[in-house]
C-alpha positions in Angstrom: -15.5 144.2 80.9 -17.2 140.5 81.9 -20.9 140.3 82.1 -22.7 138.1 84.0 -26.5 137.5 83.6 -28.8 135.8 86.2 -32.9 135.4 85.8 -35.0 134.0 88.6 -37.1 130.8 87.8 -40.0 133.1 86.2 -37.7 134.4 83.5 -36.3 131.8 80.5 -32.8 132.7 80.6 -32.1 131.1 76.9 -28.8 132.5 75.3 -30.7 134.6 72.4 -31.8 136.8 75.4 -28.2 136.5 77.1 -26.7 138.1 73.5 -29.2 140.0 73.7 -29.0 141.5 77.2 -25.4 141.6 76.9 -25.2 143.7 73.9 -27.4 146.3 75.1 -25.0 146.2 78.4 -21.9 146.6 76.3 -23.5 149.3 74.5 -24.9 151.6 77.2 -21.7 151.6 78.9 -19.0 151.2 76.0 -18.3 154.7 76.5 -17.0 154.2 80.0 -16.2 150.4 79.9 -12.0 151.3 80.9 -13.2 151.8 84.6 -15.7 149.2 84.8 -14.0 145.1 85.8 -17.5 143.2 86.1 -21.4 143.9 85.4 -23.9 141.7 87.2 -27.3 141.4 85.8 -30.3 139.9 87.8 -33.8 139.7 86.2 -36.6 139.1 88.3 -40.2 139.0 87.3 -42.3 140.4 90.0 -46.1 140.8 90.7 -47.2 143.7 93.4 -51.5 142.6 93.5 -53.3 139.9 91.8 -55.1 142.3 89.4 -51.7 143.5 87.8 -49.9 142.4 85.3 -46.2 141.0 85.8 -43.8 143.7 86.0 -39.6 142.5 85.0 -36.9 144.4 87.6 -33.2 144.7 86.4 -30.9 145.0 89.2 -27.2 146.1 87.4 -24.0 146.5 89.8 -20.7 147.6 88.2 -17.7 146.4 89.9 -15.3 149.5 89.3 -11.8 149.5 89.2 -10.2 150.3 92.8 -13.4 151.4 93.8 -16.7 150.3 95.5 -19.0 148.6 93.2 -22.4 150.5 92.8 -26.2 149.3 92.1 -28.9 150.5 90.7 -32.8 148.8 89.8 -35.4 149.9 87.1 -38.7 147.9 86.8 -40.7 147.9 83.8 -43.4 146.2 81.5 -40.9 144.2 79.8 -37.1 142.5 80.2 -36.2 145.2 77.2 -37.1 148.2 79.1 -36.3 147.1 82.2 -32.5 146.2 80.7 -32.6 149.2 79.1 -34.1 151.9 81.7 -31.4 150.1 84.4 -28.2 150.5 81.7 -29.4 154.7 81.4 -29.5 154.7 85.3 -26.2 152.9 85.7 -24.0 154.7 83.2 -25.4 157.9 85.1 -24.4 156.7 88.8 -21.0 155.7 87.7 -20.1 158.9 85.2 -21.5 160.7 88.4 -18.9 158.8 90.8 -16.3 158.6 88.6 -16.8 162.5 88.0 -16.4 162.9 92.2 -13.3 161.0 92.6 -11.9 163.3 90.0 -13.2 166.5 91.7 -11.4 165.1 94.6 -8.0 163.9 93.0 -7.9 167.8 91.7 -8.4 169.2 94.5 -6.1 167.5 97.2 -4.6 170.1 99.3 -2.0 167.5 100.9 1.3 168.5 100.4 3.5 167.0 97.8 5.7 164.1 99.0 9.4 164.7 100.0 11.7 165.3 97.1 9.6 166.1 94.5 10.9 169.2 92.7 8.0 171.3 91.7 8.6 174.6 89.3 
C-alpha cells in the first residue's frame, strides 16, 4: 500500500511529520491493507471566522483494488487528531464497502456458466 501525503502552504510538511502521518496511516488500516493500492492524504489548515482558532482538515481517499476509490474528511484542533479521527472514518467506509461487495458476490442469483459441473 503507497502513501502519499500533501499539506497546503499553511502546514510545514517536513518528513518527521510525513513518518509520522504515514505510520499512523499504515496502522489504522494494516488490518485491511490487501485491498487497499494507494492512500492520498491532503492536510489543509482552515479558519471558519476571525475569532476562531485554526482548525487542520484531513481529507484520506483509498484507491481499492478493482473498485472505486472512496473519501472521507475529519477536521479537528490539531494535524494528530485530524489524521487520526479521518484513518477511524476511512477504515469504517471501506470495511463497510468491502463488506457489500461481499454480500453481493454471495448472493448472485445468475446462473452458473456453461459446463461447469455442480454436485
Amino acid at each position: 500500500m503507497q502513501i502519499q501525503i500533501n499539506t497546503d502552504h499553511n502546514i510545514e510538511g517536513h518528513e518527521a511529520l510525513a513518518a509520522q502521518i504515514s505510520s499512523a496511516v499504515d496502522n489504522a488500516l494494516s488490518r485491511i491493507s490487501e485491498h487497499i493500492t494507494r492512500v492520498e492524504v491532503h492536510l489543509t489548515a482552515e479558519t471558519s471566522h476571525k475569532s476562531s482558532p485554526d482548525h487542520k482538515r484531513c481529507m484520506m481517499e483509498a484507491r481499492l483494488e478493482r473498485h472505486r476509490p472512496v473519501a472521507v474528511t475529519h477536521h479537528a484542533a490539531n494535524v494528530d487528531q485530524a489524521v487520526s479521527g479521518a484513518a477511524d472514518k476511512l477504515v469504517r467506509l471501506i470495511e463497510k464497502t468491502l463488506g457489500r461487495l461481499r454480500d453481493r458476490k454471495d448472493h448472485r442469483t445468475d446462473p452458473p456458466p456453461p459446463g461447469l459441473i455442480m454436485n
